[in-house]
C-alpha positions as CSV (number, residue, x, y, z in Angstrom):
1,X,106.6,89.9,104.1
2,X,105.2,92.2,106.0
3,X,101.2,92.1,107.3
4,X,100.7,95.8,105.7
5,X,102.4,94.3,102.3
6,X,100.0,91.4,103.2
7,X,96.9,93.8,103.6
8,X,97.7,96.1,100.5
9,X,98.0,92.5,98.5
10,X,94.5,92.0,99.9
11,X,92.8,94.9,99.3
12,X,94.0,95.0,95.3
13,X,92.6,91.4,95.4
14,X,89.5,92.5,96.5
15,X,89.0,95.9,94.3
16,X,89.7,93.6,90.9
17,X,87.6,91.3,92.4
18,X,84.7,94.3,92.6
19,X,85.5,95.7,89.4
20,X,85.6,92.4,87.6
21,X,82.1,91.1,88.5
22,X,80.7,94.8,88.2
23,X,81.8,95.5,84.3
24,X,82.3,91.8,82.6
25,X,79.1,89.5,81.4
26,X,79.1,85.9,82.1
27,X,78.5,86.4,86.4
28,X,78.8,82.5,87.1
29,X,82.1,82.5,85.6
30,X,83.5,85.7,87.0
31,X,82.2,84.4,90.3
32,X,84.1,81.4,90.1
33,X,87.5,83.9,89.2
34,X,86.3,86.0,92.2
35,X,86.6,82.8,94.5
36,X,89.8,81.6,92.5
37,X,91.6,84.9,93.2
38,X,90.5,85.1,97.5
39,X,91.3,81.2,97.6
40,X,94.8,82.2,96.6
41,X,95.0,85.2,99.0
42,X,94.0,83.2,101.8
43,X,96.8,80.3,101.0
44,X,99.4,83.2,100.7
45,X,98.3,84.6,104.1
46,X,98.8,81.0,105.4
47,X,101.6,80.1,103.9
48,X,103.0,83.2,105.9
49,X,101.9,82.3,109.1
50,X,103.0,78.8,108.5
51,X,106.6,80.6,107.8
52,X,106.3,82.6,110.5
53,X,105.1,80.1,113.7
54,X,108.0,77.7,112.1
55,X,110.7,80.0,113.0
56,X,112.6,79.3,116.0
57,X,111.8,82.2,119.1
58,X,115.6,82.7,118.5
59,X,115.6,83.5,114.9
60,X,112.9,85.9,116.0
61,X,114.7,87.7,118.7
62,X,117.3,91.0,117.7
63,X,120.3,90.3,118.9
64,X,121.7,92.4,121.7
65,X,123.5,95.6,120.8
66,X,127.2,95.4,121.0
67,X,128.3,97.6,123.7
């Protein structure tokens, strides 16, 4: 995935968030949803890195043109 994908993912995480504690009753538990949803964002964003640090430098390197 790409970070932007990554970022957008975020961002929709964080406007339901906002418009979930704003218009439903019951705060404690909508906090706790609130949490639930970031805590999951956050793993995904490390599970990415994780992906991404475990590649080998040569996976990560284009391969030369052919001439």
């Amino acid at each position: 995935m790409r970070r932007g994908t990554l970022l957008v993912d975020l961002a929709i995480a964080l406007a339901v968030t906002i418009l979930v504690l704003i218009l439903l009753p019951g705060l404690a538990v909508v906090a706790i949803l609130a949490l639930a949803v970031l805590i999951v964002c956050g793993v995904s964003f490390a599970v990415v890195a994780w992906r991404r640090r475990g590649a080998s430098p040569t996976a990560r390197r284009r391969a030369p043109a052919p001439r």
